[in-house]
NULUMTI-348771 format. One record per residue (C-alpha): residue in one letter; x, y, z. Coordinates in steps of 0.5 Angstrom, whole numbers, plus 500, padded with zeros to 3 digits. Last residue first. Layout:
BEGIN
aXYZ...
***
This chain:
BEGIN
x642558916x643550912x640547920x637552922x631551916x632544917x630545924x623549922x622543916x622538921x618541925x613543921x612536918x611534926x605539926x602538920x602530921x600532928x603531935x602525940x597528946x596519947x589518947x589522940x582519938x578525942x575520947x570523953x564522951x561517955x561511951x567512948x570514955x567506957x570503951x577506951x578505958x576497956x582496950x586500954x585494960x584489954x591490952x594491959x592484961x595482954x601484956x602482963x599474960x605475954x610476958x609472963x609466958x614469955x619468960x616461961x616459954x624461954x626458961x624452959x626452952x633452957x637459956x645457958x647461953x655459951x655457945x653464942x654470948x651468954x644470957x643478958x636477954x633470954x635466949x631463942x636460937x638461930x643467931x642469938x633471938x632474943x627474949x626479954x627486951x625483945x618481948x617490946x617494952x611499951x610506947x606511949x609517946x612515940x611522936x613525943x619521943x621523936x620531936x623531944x630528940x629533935x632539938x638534941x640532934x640524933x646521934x646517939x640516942x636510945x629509944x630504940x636500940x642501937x648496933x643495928x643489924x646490917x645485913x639484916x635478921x627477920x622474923x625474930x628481931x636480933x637488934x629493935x628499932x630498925x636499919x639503924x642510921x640513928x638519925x633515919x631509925x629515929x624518923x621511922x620510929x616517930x613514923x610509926x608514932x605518927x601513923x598511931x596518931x593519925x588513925x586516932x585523930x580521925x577515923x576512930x580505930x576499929x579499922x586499923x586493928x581489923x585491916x581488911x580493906x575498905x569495909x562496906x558494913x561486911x565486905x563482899x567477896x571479889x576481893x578474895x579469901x573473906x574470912x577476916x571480914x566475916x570475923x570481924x562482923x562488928x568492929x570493937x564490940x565483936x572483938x571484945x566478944x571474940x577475946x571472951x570466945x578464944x579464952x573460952x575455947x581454951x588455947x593451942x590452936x595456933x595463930x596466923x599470920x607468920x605461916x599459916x596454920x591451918x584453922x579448925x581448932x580455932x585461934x582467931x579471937x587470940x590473935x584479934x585482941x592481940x591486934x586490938x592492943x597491938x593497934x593501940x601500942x602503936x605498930x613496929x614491935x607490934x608486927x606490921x599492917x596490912x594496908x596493901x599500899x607497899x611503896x615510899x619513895x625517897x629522894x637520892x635522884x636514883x631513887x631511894x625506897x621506904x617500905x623497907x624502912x618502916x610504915x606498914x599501916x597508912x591510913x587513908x584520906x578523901x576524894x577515894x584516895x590518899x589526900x590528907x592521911x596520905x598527903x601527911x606520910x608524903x611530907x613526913x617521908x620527904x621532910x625526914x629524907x631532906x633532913x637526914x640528907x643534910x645531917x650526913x651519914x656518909x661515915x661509912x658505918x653510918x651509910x651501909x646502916x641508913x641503905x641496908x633499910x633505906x629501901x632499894x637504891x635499883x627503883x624500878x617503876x611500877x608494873x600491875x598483878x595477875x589480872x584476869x583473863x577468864x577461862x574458867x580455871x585455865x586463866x589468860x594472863x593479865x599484868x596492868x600497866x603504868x602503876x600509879x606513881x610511888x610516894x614521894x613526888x605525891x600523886x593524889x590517889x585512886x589508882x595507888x588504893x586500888x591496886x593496893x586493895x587489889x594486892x591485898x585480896x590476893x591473900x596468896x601468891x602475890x603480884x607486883x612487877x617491877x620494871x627495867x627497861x630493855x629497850x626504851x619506853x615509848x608507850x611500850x617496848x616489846x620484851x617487857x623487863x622484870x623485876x619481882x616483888x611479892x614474896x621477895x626481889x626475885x630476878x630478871x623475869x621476862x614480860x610478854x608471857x604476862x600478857x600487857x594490860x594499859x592502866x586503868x584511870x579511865x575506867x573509874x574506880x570501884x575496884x569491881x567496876x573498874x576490874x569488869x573486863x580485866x577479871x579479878x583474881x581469886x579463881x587464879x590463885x585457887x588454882x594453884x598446881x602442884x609440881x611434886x620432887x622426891x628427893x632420891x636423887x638429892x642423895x642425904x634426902x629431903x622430903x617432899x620437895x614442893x614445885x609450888x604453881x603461882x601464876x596456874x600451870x600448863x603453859x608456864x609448866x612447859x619451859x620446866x620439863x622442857x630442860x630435860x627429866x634427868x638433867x631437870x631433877x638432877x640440876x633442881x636437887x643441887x639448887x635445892x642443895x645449894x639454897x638449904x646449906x646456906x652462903x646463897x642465902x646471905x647473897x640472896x635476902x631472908x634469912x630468919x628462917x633460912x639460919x634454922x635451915x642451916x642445911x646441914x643442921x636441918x640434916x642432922x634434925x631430920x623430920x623437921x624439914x618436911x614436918x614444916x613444908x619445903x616450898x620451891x617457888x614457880x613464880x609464873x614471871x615469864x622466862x626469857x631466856x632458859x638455862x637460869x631457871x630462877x628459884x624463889x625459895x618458900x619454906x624458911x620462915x615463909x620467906x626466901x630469896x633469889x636462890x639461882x638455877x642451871x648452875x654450871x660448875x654445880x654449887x658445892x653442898x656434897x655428897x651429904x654423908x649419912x651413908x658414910x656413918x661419921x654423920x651419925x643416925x645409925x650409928x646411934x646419937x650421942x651429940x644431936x640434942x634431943x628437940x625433935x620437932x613435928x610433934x611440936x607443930x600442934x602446940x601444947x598449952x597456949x594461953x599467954x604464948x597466943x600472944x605470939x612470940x613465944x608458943x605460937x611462934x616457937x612452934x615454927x622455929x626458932x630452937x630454944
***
């Protein structure tokens, strides 16, 4: 089965338990392409790509890529010192549905689970977009582009409109997004609006002071100042965080780091704040903040690269395991507001190494992760959310969000549920921006995180994250699961959870029981094999003999079992709440304090 978009609703979200025909369906032809008319064929000249060979002199460069294959961060490479507007290019859905020769051209099925630039780079998709972006500056000249920083709101698309055989004839529109600039906060009132004290906010320096180096991902970016501030050496490199949509999260993040206790394995309080002088309204708003640059990068390629090396060794294992468990537990102890958070995006591409060979753990926006990766309770009220969410007036977006394609009565019951669980959901879930209020004072908008008990139910769900987290350390893997659906890796693991290989015995009943209450994930059932989703156990490669059929009603199954599962914890949660029999830690998984003191107690033995 082809991976794409639809295959979301319908597979891997739980809206597959209830779905019934996806409204992206019609977008995607599904008819295989041997057989098809002259017409159509690529030994027809007319079809012909001229070529897919990078210009001699590129005057642009693929940095990555998100959204599933429609969003490219692209870097003007004939400019110095560009600003970091983050002018992506997005390819829409229906764009790159409309002909299934050339999305087989241009590996678009690879780009959607392809996230990182040198595997990008290889694709059809980053050379045409840098081919069509050569054409379309040599034609309209170099000024075309240099000018939009002044002209365009931060996070402006240039959107292909189609994708055509001749890049010449690819219609290219800038649209600008003004909805991003309404949504950030003024610098003038920003203490007051995050509800933290003026002192503790950073320095602002103009966004037109910064140059862009390159695009990490979606929200990430390196950058340099090009004046020197606070003493800082000359050409220093920065990472500058700011989102292009769901801006609310970056100020939570924002505030979050700015009210919290150093720790020397979390990341620091932001040394600046990023403003840039707004064309809607005229206000001068903050636009993101800069951290330090951590080049390592996340322990994600980092654990793997090391294990096939044979540089995996015991002692940095333990070290990274207490530095993580330590920061983890300061979180939950000390994270903000004179009081404890919750942690909800625990998993090694939020763990970073430093150049002094510790670990750094970043990304406080509190989103949360997908469920192969959560605690079985937050799933539970997560799908709870999902299939609460799914209305027909919805636009789909991305990975977030579901599809319409259940019975308003499935979507009403799930509601009700939600209603009990955290009341006025739905007004928080629709809030755009931080500036709107929160309903009952919410600190953020994580539903799932929040209708859990402050306490020892929020801890033992980071516990089981972290359980995870620790196995992916021994093990040397750069996740859980192999083949996940939204993104593959540069080095896939070779394990899976909760198998061990080369985890120390003694620590081995420490991460199942961190783990404890654990589910069998989709991916037990249905993978993806390179681009295409097939049924565990099926043939290798070309040879998998999985129809779409199979696949929709293995998750289908999947997916109802699951959901059944979900609202009966969801349920006995309930009624032991109401009768007073819920102490949170439903599960017996240990303590912060006690999976710490284990870990410190085997590194003891283990240097003795």
């Amino acid at each position: 089965m082809e991976l794409n978009l639809a295959s979301i609703y319908n597979v891997i979200h739980p809206t597959a338990a209830f779905s019934r025909n996806s409204p992206l369906a019609k977008h995607w032809v599904t008819a295989p392409l041997e057989g098809v008319p002259w017409t159509e064929s690529q030994l027809n000249p007319k079809n012909r790509i001229d070529s897919l060979d990078y210009p001699l002199e590129p005057l642009w460069r693929i940095d990555g890529c998100t959204g599933l294959g429609t969003q490219y961060y692209v870097v003007p490479l004939f400019l110095s010192d560009m600003p970091p507007m983050r002018f992506d290019v997005f390819i829409p859905e229906e764009v790159a549905a409309a002909s299934p020769i050339l999305r087989e051209l241009l590996d678009l099925n690879v780009a959607f689970h392809t996230k990182d630039a040198p595997r990008l780079r290889r694709l059809g998709i980053s050379r045409y977009i840098v081919r069509t972006l050569q054409a379309w500056i040599i034609e309209s000249g170099h000024d075309t582009y240099s000018s939009l920083s002044g002209i365009l709101p931060f996070g402006s698309r240039i959107i292909f409109e189609t994708l055509e055989i001749d890049v010449h004839k690819t219609k290219i529109s800038v649209v600008p997004t003004y909805y991003i600039e309404r949504q950030l906060l003024a610098v003038t009132n920003l203490g007051e609006s995050l509800g933290v004290s003026p002192e503790l906010l950073p320095e602002t320096v103009d966004i037109l002071g910064l140059s862009i180096i390159q695009e990490l991902h979606d929200s990430v970016c390196v950058v340099r100042m090009r004046e020197p501030r606070g003493g800082h050496e000359a050409g220093k490199l920065w990472i500058l965080k700011a989102l292009m949509s769901g801006t609310k999260y970056l100020f939570v993040e924002l505030r979050n780091l700015l009210q919290m206790e150093p720790h020397p394995n979390i990341v620091s309080r932001p040394e600046y704040l990023v403003s840039k002088r707004c064309l809607f309204g005229g206000k001068t708003a903050v636009v993101g903040f800069i951290l330090p640059y951590h080049e390592p990068g996340s322990l994600r390629d980092t654990l793997p690269l090391l294990r096939i090396r044979g540089q995996l060794e015991l002692e940095q294992q333990l070290k990274w395991a207490v530095q993580l468990t330590s920061a983890v537990s300061h979180i939950r102890e000390r994270g903000g507001g004179g009081g404890g958070m919750f942690y909800p995006d625990l998993r090694l591409d939020n763990v970073l190494a430093s150049a002094s060979g510790d670990i750094v753990m970043v990304d406080f926006e509190q989103r949360g992760v997908w469920c192969e990766f959560a605690a079985p309770e937050v799933n539970a009220i997560d799908y709870m959310r999902i299939l609460a969410s799914d209305d027909d007036d919805d636009e789909p977006d991305e990975a977030n969000s579901s599809s319409p394609t259940i019975p308003d009565e499935t979507r009403a019951h799930f509601a009700a549920i939600l209603d009990r669980l955290l009341p006025d959901w739905d007004a928080l879930q629709a809030c755009e921006d931080y500036a709107s209020p929160r309903p009952r004072g919410y600190a953020n908008y994580n539903i799932p995180w929040l209708a859990l008990d402050d306490g020892p139910e929020r801890e033992a769900a980071m516990v089981y994250m972290l359980g995870r987290v620790l196995w992916c350390l021994f093990e040397g893997q750069s996740a859980p699961q192999r083949a996940a659906v939204w993104q593959s890796y540069r080095y896939e693991p070779d394990l899976e959870f909760p198998a061990f290989r080369l985890t120390p015995r003694a620590l081995r009943g420490l991460i199942d029981g961190c783990t404890r209450g654990r589910r069998e994930v989709l991916s037990s059932l249905v993978v993806r094999r390179g681009s295409r989703l097939v049924l565990r156990g099926d043939g290798e490669g070309s040879s998998s003999n999985s129809s779409a059929e199979e696949v929709l009603k293995v998750a289908r199954e999947w997916w109802r079992a699951e959901v059944r599962a979900a609202e009966e914890f969801v349920e006995m949660r309930e009624e032991r709440k109401a009768a007073g029999l819920w102490d949170g830690n439903y599960f017996g998984r240990p303590r912060l304090s006690e999976v710490l003191a284990e870990l410190e107690r085997f590194r003891v033995t283990a240097e003795a």
